[in-house]
N, CA, C and O of each residue as an XYZ file, in Angstrom:
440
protein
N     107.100    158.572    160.345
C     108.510    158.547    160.660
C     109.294    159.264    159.556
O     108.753    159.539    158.485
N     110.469    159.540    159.800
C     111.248    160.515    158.865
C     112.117    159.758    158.356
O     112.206    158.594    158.747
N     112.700    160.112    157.660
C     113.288    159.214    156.396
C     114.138    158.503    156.977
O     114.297    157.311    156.718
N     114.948    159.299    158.042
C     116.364    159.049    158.638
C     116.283    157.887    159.878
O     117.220    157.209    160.301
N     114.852    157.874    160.330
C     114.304    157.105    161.954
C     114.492    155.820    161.590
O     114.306    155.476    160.423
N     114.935    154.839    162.673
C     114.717    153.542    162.461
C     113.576    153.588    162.981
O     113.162    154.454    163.752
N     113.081    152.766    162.631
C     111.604    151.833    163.232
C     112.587    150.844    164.804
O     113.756    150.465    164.875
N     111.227    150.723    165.990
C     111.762    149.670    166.851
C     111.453    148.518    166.796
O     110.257    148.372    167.053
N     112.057    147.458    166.543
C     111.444    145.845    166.775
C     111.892    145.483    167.952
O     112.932    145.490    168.611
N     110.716    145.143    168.023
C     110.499    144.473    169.644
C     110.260    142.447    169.804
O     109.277    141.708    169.772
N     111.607    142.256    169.956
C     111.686    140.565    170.036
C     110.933    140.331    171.523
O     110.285    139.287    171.606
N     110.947    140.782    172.131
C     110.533    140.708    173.594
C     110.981    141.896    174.702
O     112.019    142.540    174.855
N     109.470    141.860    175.513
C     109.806    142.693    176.662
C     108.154    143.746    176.175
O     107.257    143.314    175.451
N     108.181    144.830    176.689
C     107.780    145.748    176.816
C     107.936    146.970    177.555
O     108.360    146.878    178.707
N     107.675    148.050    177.100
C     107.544    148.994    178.300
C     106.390    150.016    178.410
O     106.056    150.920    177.644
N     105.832    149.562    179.704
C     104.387    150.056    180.320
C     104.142    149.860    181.226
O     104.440    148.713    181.559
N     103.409    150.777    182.382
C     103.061    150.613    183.737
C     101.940    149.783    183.716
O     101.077    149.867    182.843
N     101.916    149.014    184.606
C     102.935    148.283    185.191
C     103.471    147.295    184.423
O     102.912    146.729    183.484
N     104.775    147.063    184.921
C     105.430    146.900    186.293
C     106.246    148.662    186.158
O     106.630    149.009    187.275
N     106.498    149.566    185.232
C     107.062    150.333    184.718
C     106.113    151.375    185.236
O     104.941    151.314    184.865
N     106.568    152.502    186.206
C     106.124    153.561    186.183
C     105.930    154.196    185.646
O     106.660    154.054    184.666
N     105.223    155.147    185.509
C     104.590    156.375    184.081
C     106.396    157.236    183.745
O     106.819    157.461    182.611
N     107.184    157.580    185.092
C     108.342    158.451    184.710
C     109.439    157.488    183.777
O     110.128    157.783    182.801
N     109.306    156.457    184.390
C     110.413    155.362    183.912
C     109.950    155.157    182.187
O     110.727    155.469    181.284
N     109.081    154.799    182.026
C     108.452    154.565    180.905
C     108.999    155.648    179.814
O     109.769    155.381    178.892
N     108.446    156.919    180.110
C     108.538    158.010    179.624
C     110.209    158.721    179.177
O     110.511    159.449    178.232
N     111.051    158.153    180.283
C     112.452    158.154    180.261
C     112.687    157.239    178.852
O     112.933    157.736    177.753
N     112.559    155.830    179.124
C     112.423    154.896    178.194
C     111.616    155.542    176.948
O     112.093    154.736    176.150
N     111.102    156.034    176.449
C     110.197    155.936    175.413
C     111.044    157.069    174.413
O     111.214    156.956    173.199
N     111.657    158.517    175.554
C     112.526    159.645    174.834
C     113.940    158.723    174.679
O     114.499    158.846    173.589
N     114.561    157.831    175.640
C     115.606    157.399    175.036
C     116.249    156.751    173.392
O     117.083    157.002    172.523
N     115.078    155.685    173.790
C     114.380    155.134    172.768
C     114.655    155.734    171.282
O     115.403    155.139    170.506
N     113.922    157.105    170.888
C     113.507    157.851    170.682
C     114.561    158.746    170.088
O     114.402    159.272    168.987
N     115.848    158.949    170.965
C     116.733    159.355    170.302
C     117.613    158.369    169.559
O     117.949    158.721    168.428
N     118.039    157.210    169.992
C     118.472    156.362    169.175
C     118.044    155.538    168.051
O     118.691    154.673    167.461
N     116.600    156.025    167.803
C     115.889    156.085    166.118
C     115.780    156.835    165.503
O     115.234    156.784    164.401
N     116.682    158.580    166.458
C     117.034    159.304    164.921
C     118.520    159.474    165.097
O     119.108    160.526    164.847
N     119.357    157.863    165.747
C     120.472    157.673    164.824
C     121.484    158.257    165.947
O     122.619    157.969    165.567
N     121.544    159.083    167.392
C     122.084    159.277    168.243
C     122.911    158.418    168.781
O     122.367    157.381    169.158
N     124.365    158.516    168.995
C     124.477    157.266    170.084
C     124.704    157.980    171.491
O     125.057    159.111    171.826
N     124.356    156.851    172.143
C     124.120    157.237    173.650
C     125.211    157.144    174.678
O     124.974    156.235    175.475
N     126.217    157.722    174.897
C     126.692    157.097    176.421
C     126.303    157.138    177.698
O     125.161    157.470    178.016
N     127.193    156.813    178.520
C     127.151    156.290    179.748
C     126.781    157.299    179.909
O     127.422    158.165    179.314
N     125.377    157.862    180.915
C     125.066    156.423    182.266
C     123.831    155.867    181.093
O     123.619    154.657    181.001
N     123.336    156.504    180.541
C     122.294    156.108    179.732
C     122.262    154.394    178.930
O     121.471    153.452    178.975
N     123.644    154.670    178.194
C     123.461    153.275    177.457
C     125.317    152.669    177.872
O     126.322    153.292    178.215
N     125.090    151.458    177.663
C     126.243    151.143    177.659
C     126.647    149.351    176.434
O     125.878    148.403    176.275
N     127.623    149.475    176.018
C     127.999    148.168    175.091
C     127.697    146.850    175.988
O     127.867    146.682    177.196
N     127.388    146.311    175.379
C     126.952    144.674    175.886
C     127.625    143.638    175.094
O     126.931    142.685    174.738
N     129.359    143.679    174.625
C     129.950    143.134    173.940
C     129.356    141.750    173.989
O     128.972    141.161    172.978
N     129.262    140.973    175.908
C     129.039    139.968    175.969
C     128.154    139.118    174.856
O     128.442    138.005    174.415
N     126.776    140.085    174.449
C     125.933    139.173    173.554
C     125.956    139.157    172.241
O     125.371    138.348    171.521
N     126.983    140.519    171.736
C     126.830    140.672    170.419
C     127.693    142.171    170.005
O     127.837    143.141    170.749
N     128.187    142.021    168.629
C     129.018    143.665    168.569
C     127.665    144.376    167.774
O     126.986    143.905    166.862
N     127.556    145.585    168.422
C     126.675    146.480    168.257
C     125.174    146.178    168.939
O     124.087    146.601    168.545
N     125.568    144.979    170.531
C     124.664    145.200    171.095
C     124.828    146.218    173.037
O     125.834    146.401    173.723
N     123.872    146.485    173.202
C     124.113    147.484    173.961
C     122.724    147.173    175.417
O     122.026    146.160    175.423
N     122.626    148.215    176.420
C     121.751    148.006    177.085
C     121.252    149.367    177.494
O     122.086    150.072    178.061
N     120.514    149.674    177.383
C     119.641    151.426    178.159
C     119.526    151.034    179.393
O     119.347    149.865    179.734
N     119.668    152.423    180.467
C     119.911    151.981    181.980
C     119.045    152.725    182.660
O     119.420    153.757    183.216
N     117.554    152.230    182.715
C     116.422    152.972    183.480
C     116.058    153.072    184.304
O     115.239    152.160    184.418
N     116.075    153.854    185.468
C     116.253    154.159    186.867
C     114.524    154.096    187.437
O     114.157    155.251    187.218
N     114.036    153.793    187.682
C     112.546    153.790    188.613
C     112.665    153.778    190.047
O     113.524    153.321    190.800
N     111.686    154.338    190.216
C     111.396    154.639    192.003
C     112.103    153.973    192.838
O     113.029    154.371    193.544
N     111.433    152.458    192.702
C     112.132    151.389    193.259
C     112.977    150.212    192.899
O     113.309    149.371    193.735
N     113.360    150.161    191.488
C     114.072    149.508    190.098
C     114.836    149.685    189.660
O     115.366    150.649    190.212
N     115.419    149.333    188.834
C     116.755    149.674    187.399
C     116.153    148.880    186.805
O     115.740    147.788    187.196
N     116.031    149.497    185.543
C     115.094    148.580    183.991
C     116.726    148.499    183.476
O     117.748    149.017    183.926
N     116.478    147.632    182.357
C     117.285    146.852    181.099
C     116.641    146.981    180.139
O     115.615    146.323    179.967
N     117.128    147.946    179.194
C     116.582    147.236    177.412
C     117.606    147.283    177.139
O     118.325    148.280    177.069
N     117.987    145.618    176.826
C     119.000    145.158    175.836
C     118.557    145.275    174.174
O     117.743    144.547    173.606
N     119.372    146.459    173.539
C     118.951    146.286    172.369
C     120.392    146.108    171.167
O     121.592    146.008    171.421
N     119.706    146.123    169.898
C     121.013    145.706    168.758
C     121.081    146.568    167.694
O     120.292    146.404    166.763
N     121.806    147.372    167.668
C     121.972    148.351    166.566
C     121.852    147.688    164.773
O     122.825    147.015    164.434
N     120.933    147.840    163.904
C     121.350    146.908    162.932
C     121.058    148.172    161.816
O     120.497    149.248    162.027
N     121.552    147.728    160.762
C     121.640    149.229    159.941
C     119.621    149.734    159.318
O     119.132    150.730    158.784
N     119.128    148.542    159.741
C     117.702    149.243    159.733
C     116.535    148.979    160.509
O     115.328    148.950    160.269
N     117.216    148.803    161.459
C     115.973    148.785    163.156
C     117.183    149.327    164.268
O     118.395    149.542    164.302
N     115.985    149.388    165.136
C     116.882    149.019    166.747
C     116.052    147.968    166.845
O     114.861    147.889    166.544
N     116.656    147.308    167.214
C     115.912    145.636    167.954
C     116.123    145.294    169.150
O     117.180    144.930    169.665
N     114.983    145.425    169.652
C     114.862    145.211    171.756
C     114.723    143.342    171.654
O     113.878    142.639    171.100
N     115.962    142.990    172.459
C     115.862    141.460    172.667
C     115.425    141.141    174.080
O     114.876    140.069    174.335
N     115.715    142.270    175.209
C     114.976    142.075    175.995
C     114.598    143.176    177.183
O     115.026    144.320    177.030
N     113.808    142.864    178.360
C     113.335    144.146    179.058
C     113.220    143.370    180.396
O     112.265    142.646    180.679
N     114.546    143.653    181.371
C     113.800    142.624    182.677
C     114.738    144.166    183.686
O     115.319    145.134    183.196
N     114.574    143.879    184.860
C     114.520    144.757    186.453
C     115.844    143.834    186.463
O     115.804    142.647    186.137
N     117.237    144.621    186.946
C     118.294    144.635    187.145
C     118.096    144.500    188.574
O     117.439    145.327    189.207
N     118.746    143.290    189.207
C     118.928    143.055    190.771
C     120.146    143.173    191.164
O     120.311    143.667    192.279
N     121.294    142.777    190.406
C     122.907    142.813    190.518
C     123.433    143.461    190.309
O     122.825    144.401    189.798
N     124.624    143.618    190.421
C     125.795    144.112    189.582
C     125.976    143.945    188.660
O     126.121    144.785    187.771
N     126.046    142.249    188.545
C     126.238    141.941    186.835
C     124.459    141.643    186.322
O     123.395    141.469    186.916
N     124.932    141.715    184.838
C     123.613    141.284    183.902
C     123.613    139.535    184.081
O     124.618    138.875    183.817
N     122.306    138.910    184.574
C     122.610    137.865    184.542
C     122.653    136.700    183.732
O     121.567    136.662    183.154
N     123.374    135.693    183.380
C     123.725    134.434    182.571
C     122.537    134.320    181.470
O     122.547    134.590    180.269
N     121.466    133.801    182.348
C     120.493    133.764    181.845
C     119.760    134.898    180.549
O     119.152    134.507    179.553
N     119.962    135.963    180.825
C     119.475    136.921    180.071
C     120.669    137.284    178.811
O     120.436    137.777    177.707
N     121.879    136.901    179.331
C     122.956    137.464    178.095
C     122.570    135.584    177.130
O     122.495    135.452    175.908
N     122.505    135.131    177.545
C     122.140    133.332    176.664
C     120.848    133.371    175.698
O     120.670    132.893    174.577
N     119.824    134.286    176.747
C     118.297    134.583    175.820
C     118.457    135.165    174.646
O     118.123    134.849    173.505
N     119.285    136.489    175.316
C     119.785    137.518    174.076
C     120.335    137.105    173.118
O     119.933    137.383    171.988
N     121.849    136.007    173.442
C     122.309    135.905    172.066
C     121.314    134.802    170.686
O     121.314    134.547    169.482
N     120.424    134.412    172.275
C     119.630    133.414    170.661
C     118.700    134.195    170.337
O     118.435    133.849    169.186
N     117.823    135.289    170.694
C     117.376    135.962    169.864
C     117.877    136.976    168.820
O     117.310    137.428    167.825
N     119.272    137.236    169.400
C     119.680    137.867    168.064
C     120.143    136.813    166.646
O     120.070    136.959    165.425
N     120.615    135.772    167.516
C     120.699    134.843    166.459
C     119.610    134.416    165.219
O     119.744    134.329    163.998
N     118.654    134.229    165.991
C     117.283    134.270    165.265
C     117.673    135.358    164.081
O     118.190    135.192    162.976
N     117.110    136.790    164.917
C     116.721    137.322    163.892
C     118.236    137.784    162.867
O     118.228    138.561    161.912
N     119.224    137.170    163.325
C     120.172    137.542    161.930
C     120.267    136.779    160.759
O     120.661    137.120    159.644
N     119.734    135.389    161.281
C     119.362    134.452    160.390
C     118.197    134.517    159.345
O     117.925    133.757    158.416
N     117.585    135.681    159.793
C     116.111    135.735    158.784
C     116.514    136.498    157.552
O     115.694    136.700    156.656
């Protein structure tokens, strides 16, 4: 890695076929990818996720038959993925913005 890259921590989730298609993945992996050498992303790609946290956000990954979620957290030396689930709604649901804020909680506490 280059001096400038964050490293990714991964609190949970993954991304790999399956359930993740090889294109989706691959989308995911260059996104990824630019926001560890420090890019920020807008819309449609990424968008703020005030709800769970300031400087947390979500990547918006389109698959065949899907929309992926990586909720991640900008911190001045990772990106940190809190989570990775298949978008069914409109909104992000309860459940997943509640997971998120206690895993970021966690790890701000360490």
């Amino acid at each position: 890695m280059r001096k400038m890259e964050k490293p990714l921590l991964w609190l949970h989730g993954e991304v790999k076929p399956p359930p993740l298609s090889t294109k989706a993945r691959v989308e995911a992996g260059v996104l990824l990818r630019r926001l560890q050498c420090g890019e920020n992303l807008p819309l449609p790609h990424s968008r703020p996720m005030s709800a769970i946290g300031k400087a947390c956000h979500e990547l918006r990954i389109q698959d065949e038959t899907k929309t992926w979620r990586i909720v991640y957290y900008l911190d001045a030396e990772a990106i940190v993925i809190l989570d990775v689930f298949s978008k069914t709604t409109q909104q992000t649901p309860k459940l997943v913005i509640d997971t998120c804020k206690a895993r970021l909680r966690r790890y701000q506490s360490i």
